[in-house]
C-alpha positions in Angstrom: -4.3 14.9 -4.5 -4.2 12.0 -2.2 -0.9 10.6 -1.5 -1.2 6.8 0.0 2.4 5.3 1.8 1.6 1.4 2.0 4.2 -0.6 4.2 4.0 -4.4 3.8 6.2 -6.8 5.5 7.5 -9.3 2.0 7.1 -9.2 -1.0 4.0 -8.7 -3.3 3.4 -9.9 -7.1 2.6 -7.3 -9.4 -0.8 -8.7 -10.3 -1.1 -8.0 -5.8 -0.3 -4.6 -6.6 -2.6 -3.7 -9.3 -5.4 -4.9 -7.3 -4.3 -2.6 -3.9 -3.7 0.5 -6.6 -7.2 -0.1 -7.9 -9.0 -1.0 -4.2 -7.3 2.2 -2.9 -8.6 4.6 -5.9 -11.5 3.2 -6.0 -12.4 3.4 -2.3 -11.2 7.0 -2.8 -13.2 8.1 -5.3 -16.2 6.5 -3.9 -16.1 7.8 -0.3 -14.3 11.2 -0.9 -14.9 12.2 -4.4 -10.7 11.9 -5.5 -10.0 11.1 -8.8 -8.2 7.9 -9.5 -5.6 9.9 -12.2 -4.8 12.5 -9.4 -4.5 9.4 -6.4 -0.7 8.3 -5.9 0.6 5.5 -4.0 3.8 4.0 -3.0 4.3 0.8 -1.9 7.5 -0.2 0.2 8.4 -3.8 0.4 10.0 -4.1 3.9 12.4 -7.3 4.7 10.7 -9.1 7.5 14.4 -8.7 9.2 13.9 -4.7 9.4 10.3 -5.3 10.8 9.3 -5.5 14.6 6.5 -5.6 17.0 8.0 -5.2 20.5 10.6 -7.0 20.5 10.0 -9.5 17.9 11.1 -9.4 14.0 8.8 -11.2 11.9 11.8 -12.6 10.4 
């Protein structure tokens, strides 16, 4: 059962996250044999101001 934790800086559409659920599933089923109705993934929306690289927030 694979368990995918995607962190994204922003928001995403719903119509963006349909297409991630089905990229990730399907890459998974192709390339390691996982089925899509046993792959789970969770998406966290993170405010730019709670983001940093170094010493820079993207917001």
């Amino acid at each position: 059962m694979p368990y995918i934790n995607l962190k994204v800086v922003g928001k995403l559409t719903k119509q963006q996250k349909q297409e991630i659920a089905q990229q990730f599933s399907e890459t998974l089923y192709k390339v390691a044999g996982k089925a899509k109705d046993h792959t789970y993934l969770v998406i966290d929306e993170i405010s730019g101001e709670n983001w940093a690289v170094g010493e820079k927030f993207f917001s």
